[in-house]
gemmi code that builds the backbone of each chain (N, CA, C; Angstrom):
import gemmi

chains = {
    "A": [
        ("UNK", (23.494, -1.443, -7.834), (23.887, -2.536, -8.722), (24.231, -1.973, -10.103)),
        ("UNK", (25.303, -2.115, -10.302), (25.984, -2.502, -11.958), (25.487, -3.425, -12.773)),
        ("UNK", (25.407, -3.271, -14.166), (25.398, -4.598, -15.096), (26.342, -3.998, -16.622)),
        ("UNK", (27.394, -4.584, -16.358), (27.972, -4.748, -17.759), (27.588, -5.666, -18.644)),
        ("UNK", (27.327, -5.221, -20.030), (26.770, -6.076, -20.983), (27.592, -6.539, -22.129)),
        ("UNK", (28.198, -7.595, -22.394), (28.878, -8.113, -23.177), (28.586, -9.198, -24.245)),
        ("UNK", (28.377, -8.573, -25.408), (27.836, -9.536, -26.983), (28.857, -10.342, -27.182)),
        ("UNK", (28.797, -11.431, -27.703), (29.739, -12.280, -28.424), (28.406, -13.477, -28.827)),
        ("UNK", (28.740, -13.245, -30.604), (27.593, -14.386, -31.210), (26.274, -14.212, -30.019)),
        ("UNK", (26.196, -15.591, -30.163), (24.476, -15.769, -29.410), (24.728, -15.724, -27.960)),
        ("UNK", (25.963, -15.429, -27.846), (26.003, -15.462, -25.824), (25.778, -13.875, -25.890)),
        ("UNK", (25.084, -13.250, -24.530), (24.911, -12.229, -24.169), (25.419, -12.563, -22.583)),
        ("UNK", (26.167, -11.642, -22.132), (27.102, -11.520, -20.788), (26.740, -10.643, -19.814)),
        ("UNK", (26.275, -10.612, -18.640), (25.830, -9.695, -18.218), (27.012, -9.687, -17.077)),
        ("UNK", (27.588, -8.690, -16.856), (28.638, -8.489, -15.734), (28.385, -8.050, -14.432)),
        ("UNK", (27.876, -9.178, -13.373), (26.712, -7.594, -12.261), (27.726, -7.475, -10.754)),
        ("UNK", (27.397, -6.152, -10.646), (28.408, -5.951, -9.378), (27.427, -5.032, -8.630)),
        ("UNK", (27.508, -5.543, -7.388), (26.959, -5.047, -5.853), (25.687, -5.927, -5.389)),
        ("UNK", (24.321, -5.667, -5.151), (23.124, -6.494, -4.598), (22.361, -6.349, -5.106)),
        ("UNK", (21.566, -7.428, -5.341), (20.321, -8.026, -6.342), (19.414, -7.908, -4.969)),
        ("UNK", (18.671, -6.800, -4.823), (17.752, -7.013, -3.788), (15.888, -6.433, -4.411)),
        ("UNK", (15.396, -5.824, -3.938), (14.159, -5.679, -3.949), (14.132, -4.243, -4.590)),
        ("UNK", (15.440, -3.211, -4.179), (15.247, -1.994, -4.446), (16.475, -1.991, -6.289)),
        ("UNK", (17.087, -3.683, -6.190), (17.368, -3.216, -8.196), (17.106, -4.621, -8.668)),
        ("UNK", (16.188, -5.494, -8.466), (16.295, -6.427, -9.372), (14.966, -5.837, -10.447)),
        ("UNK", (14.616, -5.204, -10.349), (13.613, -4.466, -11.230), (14.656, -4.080, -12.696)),
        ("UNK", (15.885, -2.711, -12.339), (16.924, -2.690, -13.272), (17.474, -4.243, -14.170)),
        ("UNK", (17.603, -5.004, -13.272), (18.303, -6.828, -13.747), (16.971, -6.803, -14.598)),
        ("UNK", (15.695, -7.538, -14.259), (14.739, -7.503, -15.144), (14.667, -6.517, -16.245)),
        ("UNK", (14.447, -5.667, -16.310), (14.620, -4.692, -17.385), (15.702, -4.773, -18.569)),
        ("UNK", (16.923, -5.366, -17.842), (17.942, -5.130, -18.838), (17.638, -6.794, -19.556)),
        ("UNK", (16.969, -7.523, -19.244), (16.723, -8.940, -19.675), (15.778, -8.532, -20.907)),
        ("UNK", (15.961, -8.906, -22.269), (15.159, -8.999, -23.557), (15.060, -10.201, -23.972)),
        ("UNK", (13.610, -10.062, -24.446), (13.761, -11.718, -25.160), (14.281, -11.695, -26.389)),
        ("UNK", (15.179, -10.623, -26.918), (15.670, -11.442, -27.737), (17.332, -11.946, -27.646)),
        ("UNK", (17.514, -12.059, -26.520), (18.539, -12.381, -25.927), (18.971, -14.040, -25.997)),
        ("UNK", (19.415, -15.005, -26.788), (19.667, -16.155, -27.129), (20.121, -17.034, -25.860)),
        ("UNK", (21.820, -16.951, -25.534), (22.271, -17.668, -24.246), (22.780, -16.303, -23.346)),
        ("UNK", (22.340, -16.616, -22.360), (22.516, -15.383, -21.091), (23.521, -16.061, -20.119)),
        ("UNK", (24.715, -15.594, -19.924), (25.598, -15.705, -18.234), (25.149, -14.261, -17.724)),
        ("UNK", (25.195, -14.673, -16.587), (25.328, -13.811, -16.171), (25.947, -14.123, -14.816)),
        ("UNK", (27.367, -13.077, -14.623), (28.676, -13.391, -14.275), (28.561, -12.808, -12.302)),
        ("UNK", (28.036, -13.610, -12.101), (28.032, -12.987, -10.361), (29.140, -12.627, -9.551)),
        ("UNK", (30.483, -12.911, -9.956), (31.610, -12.806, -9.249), (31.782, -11.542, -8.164)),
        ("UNK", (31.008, -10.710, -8.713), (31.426, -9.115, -7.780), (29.503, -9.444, -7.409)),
        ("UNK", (28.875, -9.958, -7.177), (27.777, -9.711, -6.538), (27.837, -10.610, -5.021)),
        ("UNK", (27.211, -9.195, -4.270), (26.909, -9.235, -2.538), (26.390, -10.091, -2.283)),
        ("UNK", (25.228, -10.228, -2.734), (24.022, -11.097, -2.063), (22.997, -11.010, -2.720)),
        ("UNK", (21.865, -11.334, -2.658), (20.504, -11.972, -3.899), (19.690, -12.684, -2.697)),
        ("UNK", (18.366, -11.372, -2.849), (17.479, -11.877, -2.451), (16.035, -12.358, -2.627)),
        ("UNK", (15.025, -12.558, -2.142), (13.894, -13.424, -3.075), (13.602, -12.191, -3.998)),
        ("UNK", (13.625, -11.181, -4.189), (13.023, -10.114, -5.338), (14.054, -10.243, -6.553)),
        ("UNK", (15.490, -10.881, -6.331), (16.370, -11.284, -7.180), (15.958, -12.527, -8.124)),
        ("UNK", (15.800, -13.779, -7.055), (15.538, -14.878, -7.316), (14.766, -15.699, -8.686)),
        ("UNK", (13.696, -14.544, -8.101), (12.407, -14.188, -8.880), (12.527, -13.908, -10.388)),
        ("UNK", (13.508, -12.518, -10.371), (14.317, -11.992, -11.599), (15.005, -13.220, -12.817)),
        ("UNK", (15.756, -13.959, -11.692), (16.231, -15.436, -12.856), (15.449, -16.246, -13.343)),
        ("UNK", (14.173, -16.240, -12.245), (13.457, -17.644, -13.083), (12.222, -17.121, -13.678)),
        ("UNK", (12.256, -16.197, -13.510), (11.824, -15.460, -14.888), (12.632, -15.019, -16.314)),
        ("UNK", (13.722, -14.632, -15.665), (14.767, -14.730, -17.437), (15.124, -16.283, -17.784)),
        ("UNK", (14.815, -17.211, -16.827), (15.019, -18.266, -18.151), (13.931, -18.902, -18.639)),
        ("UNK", (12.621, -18.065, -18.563), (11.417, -18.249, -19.248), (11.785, -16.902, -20.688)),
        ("UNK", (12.244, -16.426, -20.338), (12.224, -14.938, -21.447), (13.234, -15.307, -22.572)),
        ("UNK", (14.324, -15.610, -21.864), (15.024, -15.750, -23.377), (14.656, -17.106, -24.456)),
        ("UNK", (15.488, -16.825, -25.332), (15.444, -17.740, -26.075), (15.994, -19.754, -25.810)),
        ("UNK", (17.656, -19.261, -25.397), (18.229, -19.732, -25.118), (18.480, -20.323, -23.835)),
        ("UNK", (19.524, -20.399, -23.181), (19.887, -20.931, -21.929), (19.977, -19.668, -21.027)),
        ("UNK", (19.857, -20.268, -19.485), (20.340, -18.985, -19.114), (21.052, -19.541, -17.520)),
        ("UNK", (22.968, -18.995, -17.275), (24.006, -19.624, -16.734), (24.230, -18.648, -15.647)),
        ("UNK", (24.357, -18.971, -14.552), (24.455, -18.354, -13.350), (26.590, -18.934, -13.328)),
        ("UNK", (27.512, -17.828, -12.957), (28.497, -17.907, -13.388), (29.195, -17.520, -11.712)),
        ("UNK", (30.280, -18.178, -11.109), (30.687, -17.796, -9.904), (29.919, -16.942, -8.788)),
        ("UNK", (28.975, -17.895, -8.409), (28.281, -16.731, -7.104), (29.261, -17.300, -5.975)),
        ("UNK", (29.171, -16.196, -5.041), (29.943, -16.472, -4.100), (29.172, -17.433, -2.826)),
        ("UNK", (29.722, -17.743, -1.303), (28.836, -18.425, -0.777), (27.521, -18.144, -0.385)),
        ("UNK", (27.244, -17.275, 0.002), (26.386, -16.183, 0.023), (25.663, -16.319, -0.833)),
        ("UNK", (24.831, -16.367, -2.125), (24.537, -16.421, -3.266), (24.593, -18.024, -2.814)),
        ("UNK", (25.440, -18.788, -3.316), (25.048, -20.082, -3.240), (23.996, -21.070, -2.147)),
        ("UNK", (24.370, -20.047, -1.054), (23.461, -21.013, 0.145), (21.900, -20.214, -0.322)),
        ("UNK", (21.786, -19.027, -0.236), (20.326, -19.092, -0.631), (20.116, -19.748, -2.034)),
        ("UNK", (20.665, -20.250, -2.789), (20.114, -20.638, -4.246), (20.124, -22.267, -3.902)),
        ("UNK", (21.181, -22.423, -2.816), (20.783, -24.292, -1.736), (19.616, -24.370, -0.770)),
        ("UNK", (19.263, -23.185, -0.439), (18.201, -23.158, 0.571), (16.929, -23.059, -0.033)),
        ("UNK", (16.713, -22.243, -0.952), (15.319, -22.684, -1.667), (15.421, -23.289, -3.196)),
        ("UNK", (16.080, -24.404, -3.440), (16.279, -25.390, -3.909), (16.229, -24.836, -5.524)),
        ("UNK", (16.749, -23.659, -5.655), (17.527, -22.882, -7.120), (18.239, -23.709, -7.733)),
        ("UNK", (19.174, -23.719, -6.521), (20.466, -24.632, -7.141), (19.717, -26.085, -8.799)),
        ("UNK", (18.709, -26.360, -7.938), (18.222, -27.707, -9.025), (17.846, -26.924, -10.400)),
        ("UNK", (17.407, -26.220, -9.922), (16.417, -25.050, -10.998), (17.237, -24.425, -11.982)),
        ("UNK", (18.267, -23.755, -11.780), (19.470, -23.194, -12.587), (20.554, -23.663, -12.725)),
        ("UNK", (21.304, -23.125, -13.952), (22.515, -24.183, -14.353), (23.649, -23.263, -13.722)),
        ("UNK", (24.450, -23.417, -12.526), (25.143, -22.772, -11.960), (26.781, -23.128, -11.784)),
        ("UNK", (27.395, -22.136, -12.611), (28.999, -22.875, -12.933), (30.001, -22.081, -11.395)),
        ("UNK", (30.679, -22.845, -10.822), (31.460, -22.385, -9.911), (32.668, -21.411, -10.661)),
    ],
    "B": [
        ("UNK", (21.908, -9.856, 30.644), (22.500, -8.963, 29.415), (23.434, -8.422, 30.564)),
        ("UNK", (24.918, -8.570, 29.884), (25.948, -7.861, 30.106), (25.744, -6.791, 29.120)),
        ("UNK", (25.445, -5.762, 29.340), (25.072, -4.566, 28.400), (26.364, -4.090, 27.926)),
        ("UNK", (27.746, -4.985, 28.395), (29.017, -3.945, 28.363), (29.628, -4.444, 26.899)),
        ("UNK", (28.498, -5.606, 25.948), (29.059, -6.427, 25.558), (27.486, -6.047, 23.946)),
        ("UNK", (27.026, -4.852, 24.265), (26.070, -4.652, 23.380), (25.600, -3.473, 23.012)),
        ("UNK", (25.892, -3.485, 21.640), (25.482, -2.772, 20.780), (24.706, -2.580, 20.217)),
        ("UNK", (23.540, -1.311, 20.903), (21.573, -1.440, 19.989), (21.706, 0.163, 19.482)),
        ("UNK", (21.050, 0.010, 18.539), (20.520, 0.939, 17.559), (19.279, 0.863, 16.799)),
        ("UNK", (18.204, 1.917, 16.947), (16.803, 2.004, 16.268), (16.702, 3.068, 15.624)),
        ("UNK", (15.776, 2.639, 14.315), (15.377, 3.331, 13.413), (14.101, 3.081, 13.118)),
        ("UNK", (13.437, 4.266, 13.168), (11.357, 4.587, 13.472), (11.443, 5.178, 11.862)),
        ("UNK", (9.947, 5.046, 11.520), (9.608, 5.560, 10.747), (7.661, 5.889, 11.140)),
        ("UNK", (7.688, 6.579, 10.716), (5.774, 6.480, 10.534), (5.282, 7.363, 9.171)),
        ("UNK", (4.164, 7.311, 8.719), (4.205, 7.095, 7.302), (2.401, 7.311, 7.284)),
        ("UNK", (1.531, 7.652, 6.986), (0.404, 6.964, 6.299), (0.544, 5.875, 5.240)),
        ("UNK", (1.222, 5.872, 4.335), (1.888, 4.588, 3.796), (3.268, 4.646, 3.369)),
        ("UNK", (3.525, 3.499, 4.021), (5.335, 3.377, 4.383), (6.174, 3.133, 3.081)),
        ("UNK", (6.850, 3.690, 2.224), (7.270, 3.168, 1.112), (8.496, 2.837, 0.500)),
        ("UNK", (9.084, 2.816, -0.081), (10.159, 1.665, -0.464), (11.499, 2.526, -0.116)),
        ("UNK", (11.959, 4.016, 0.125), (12.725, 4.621, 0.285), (12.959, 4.125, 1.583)),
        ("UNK", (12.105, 3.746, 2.711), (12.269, 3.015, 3.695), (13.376, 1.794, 4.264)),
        ("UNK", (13.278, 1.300, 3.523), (13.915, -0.072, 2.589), (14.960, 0.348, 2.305)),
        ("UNK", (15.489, 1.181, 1.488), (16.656, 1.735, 1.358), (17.622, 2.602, 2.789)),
        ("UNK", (16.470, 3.175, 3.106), (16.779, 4.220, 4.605), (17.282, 2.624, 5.514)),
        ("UNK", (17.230, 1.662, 5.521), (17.000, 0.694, 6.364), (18.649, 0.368, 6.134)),
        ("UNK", (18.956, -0.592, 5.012), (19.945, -0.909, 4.319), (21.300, -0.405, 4.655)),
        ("UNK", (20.561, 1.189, 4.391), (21.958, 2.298, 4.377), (22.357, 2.343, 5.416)),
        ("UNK", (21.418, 2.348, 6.798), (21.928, 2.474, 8.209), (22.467, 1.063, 8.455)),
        ("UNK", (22.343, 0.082, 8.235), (22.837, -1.121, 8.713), (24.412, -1.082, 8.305)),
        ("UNK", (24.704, -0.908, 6.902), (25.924, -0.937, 6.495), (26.411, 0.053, 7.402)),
        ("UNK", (26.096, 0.983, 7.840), (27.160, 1.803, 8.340), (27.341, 1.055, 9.597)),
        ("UNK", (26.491, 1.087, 10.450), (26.007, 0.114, 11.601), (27.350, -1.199, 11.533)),
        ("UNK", (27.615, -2.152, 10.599), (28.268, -3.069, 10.181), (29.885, -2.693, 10.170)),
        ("UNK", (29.706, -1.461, 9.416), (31.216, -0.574, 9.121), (31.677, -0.050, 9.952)),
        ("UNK", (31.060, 0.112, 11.451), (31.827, 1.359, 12.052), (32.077, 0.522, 13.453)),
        ("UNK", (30.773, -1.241, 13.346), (31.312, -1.956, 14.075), (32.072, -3.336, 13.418)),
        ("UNK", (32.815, -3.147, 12.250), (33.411, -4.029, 12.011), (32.875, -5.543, 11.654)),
        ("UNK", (31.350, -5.478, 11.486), (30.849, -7.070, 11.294), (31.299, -7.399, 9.640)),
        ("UNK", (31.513, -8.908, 10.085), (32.204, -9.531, 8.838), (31.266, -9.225, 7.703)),
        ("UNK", (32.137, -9.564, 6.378), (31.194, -9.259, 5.086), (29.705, -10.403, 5.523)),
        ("UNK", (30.352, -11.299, 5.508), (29.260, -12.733, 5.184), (27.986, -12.361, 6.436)),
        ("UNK", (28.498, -12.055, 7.484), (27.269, -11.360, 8.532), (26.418, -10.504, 8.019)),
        ("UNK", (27.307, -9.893, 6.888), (26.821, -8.300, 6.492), (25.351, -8.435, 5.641)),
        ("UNK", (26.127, -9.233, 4.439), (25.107, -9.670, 3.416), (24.283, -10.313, 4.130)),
        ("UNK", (24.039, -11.428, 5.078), (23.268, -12.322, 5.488), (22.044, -11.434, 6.027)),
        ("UNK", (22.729, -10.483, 6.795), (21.691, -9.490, 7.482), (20.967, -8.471, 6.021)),
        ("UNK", (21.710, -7.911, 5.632), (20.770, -7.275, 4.158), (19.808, -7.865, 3.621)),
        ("UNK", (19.822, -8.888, 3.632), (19.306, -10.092, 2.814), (18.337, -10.264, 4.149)),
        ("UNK", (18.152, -10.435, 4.720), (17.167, -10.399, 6.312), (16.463, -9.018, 6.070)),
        ("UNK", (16.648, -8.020, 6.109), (16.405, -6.810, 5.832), (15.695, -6.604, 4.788)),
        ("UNK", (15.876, -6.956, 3.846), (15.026, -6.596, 2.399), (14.277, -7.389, 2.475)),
        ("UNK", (14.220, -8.717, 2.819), (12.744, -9.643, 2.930), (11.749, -8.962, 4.228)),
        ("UNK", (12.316, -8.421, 5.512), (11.064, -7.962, 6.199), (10.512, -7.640, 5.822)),
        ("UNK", (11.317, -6.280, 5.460), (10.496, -4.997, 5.520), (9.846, -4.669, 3.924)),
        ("UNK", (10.846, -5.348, 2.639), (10.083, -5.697, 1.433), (7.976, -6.070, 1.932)),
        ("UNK", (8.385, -6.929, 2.808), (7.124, -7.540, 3.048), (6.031, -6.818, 3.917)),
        ("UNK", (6.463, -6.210, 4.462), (5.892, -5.052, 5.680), (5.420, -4.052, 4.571)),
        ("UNK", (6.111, -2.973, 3.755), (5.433, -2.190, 2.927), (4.955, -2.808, 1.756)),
        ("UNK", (5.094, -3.743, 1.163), (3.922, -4.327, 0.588), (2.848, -4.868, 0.731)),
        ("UNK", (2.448, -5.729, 2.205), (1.667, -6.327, 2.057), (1.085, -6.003, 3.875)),
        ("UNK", (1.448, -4.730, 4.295), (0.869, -5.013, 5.955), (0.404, -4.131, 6.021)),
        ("UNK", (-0.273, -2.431, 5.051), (-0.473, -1.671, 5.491), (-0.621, -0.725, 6.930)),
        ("UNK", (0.995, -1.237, 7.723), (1.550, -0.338, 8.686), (1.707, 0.737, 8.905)),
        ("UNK", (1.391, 2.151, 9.717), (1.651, 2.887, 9.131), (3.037, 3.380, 10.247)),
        ("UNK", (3.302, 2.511, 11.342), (4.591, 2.543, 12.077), (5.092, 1.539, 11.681)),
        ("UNK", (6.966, 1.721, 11.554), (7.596, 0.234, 11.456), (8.683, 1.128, 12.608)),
        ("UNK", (9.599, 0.349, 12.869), (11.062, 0.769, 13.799), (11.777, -1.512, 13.497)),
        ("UNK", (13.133, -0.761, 13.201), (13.955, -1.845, 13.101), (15.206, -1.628, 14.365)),
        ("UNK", (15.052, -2.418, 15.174), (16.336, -1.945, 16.364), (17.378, -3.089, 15.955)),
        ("UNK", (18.920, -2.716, 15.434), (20.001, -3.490, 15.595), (20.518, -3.674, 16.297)),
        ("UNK", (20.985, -5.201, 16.992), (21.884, -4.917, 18.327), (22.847, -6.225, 17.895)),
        ("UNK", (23.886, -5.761, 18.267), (25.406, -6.098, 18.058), (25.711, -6.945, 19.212)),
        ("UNK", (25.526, -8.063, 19.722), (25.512, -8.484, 21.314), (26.944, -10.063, 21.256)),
        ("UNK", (27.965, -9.443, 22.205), (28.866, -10.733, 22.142), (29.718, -11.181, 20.591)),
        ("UNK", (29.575, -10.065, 19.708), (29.831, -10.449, 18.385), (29.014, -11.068, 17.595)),
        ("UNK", (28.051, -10.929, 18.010), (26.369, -12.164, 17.134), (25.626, -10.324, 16.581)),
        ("UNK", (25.152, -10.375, 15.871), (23.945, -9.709, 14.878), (22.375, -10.401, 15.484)),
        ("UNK", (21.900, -9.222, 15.766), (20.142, -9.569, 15.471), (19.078, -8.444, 15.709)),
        ("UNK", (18.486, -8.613, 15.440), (17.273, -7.543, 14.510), (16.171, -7.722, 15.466)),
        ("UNK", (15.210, -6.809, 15.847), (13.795, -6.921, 16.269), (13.108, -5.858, 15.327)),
        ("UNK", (12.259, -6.170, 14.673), (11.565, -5.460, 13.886), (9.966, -5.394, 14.338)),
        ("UNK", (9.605, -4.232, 14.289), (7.657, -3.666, 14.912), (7.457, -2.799, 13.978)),
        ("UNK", (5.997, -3.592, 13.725), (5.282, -2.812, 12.738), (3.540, -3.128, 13.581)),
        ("UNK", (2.388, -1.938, 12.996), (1.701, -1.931, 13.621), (0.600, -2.359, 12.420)),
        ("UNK", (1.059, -3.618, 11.311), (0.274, -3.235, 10.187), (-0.511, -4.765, 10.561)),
        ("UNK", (-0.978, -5.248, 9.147), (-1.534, -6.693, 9.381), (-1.250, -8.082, 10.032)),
        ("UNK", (-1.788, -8.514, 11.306), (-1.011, -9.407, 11.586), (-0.498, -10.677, 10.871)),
        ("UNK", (0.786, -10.868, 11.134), (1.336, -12.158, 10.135), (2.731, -12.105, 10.601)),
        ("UNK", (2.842, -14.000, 11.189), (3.464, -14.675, 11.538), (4.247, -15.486, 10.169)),
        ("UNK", (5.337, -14.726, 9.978), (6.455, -15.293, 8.474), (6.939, -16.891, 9.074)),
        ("UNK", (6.807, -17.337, 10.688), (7.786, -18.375, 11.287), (6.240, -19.223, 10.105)),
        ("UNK", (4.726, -19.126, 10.681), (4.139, -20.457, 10.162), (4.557, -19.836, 8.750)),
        ("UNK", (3.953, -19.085, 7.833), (4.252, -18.756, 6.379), (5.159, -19.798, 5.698)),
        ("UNK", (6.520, -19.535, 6.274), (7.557, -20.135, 5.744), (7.261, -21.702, 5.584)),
        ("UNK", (6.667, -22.728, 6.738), (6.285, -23.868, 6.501), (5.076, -23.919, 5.155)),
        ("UNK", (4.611, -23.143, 5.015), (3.836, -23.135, 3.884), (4.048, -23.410, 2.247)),
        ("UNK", (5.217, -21.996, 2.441), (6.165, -21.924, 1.369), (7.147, -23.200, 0.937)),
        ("UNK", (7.655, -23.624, 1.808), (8.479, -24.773, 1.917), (7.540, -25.646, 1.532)),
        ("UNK", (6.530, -26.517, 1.529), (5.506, -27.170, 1.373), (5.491, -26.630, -0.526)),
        ("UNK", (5.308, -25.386, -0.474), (4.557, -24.971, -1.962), (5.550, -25.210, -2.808)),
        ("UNK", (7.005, -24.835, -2.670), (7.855, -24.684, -3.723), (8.706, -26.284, -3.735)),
        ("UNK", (7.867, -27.308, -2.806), (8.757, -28.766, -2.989), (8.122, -28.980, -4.732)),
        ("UNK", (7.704, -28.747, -5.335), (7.013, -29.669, -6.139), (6.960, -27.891, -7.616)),
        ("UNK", (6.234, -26.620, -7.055), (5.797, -26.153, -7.936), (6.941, -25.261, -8.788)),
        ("UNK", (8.490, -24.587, -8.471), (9.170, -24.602, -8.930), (8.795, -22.470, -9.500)),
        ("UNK", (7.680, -22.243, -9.004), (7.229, -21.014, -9.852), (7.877, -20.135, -8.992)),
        ("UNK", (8.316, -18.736, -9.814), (9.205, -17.441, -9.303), (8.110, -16.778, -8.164)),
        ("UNK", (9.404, -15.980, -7.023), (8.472, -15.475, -6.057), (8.224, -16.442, -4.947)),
        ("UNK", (7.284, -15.384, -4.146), (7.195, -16.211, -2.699), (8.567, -16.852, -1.749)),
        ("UNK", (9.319, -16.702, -2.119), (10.772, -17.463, -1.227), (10.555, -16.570, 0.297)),
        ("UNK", (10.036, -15.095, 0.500), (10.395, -14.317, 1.250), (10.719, -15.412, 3.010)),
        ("UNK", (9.403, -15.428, 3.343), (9.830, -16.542, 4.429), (10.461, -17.261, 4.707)),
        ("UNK", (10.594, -18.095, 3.970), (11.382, -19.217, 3.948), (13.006, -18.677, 4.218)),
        ("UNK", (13.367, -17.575, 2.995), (14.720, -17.432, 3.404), (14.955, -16.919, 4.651)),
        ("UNK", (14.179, -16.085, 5.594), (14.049, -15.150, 7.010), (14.519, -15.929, 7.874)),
        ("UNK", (13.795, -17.612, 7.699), (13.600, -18.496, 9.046), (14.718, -19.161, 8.979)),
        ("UNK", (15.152, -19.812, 7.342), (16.232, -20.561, 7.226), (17.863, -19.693, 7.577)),
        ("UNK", (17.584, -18.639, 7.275), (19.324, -17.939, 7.413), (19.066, -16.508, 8.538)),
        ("UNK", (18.228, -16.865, 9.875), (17.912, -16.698, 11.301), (17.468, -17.637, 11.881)),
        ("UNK", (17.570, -17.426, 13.334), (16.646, -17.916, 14.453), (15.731, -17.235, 14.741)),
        ("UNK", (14.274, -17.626, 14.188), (13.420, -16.690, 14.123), (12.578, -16.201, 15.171)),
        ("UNK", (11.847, -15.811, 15.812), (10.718, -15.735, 17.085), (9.450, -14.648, 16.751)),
        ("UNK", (8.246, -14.806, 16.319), (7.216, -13.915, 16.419), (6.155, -13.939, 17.495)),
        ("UNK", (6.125, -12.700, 17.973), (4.852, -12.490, 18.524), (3.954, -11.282, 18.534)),
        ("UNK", (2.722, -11.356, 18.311), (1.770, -9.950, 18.393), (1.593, -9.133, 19.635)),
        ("UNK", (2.023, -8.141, 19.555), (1.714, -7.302, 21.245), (1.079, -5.733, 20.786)),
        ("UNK", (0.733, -5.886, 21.879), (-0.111, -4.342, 21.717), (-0.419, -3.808, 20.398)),
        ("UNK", (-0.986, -4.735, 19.662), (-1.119, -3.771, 18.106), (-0.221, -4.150, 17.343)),
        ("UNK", (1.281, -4.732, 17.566), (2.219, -4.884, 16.684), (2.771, -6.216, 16.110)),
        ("UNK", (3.141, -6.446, 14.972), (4.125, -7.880, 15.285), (5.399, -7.370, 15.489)),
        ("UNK", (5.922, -8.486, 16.009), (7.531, -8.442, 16.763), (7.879, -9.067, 16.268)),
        ("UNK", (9.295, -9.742, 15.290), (9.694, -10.388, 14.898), (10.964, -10.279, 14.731)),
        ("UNK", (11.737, -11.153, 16.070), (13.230, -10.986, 16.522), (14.000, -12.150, 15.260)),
        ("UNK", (14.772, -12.004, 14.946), (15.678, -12.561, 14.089), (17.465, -12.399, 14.311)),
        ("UNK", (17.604, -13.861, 15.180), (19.406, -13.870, 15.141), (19.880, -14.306, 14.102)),
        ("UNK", (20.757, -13.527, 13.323), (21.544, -14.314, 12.562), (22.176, -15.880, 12.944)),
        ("UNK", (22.223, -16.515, 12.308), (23.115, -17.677, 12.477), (24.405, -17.981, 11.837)),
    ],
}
model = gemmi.Model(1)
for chain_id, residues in chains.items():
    chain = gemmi.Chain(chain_id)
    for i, (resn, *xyz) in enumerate(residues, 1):
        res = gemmi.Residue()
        res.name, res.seqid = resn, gemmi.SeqId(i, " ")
        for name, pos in zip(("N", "CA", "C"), xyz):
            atom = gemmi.Atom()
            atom.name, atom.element = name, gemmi.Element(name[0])
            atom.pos, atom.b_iso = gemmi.Position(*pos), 0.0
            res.add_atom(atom)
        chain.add_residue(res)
    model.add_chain(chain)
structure = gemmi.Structure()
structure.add_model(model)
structure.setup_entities()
């Protein structure tokens, strides 16, 4: 897994490409600071996300300050975030 | 079994304690496994994502010190039998648990089950020392 990081004002951008699994959502956590205001973070190039991922988000939107925006996941990504009822939990833009 | 129509492959490990390079060793063979038989992306991920919740769960929490994951490719369908010789535990009841816990409490973690049963057809049973836990993709 990749994460490009992109500042603009209080948004912080995280760009992630390949799989959020058990062996890098540790890296995703890590790169999450609280002093990080509004967080996207841009799933478009991500595989798949699994519960060691999951975990990772709803914990960064206890950490930051601000909001935190789940940005084009693909279906894959979407049915598990419909299957254990994420989807309600996070603000997720198609 | 028309065997003319199936594709199996196993991967053993044994360990005094089994650890997360495992997990990776697991992953890496599937993709190729996937790549060299052509299974679609969305099969692909679905199965990774099957994969990192077992066996995530097997070296964390079963002190096994055998696991073996056999892939078999059957009719164009994906599915997994996974043996480990560690603590017994049935993820099919678990998952009703989980499902139960996270209607209401909303807290990070624990999904592992739940996602196994919901995105497979699951089947466990204990034999000789081991759990078995066959998983078809759907």
């Amino acid at each position: 897994m990749e994460i490009e990081v992109k500042n603009e004002g209080a948004l912080t951008t995280f760009i992630i490409t390949g799989r959020i699994d058990t062996m890098t959502a540790p890296d995703l956590e890590n790169a999450i600071s609280t002093d990080i205001q509004d967080l996207t973070m841009d799933f478009s190039n991500v595989n798949y996300i699994s519960s060691a991922g999951l975990r990772v988000l709803l914990l960064a939107q206890k950490k930051i300050k601000g909001a935190l925006k789940i940005a084009h996941p693909n279906n894959v990504v979407l049915d598990i975030f419909k299957l254990t009822g994420l989807d309600q939990a996070l603000t997720i833009e198609d | 079994m028309d065997k003319a129509n199936t594709i199996d492959e196993v991967i053993k490990f044994s360990a005094d304690k089994l650890s997360f390079d495992m997990l990776d060793s697991c992953i890496v063979k599937f993709n190729e496994f996937a790549k060299e038989h052509e299974i679609d992306p969305k099969t692909t991920s679905v199965s990774c994502i099957i994969i990192d919740e077992v066996v995530n769960n097997i070296i964390s929490y079963s002190g096994a010190k055998n696991f073996e994951m056999r892939m078999v490719l059957e009719d164009g369908k994906v599915y997994f039998i996974f043996r480990d010789n560690g603590t017994k535990y049935d993820p099919t009841v678990d998952a009703i648990e989980e499902a139960k816990q996270h209607q209401n409490d909303g807290k990070p973690g624990g999904y592992g089950a739940s996602i196994i049963c919901t995105l497979a057809d699951t089947t466990y049973k204990y034999e000789d020392g081991y759990n078995v836990l066959e998983t078809h993709i759907k």
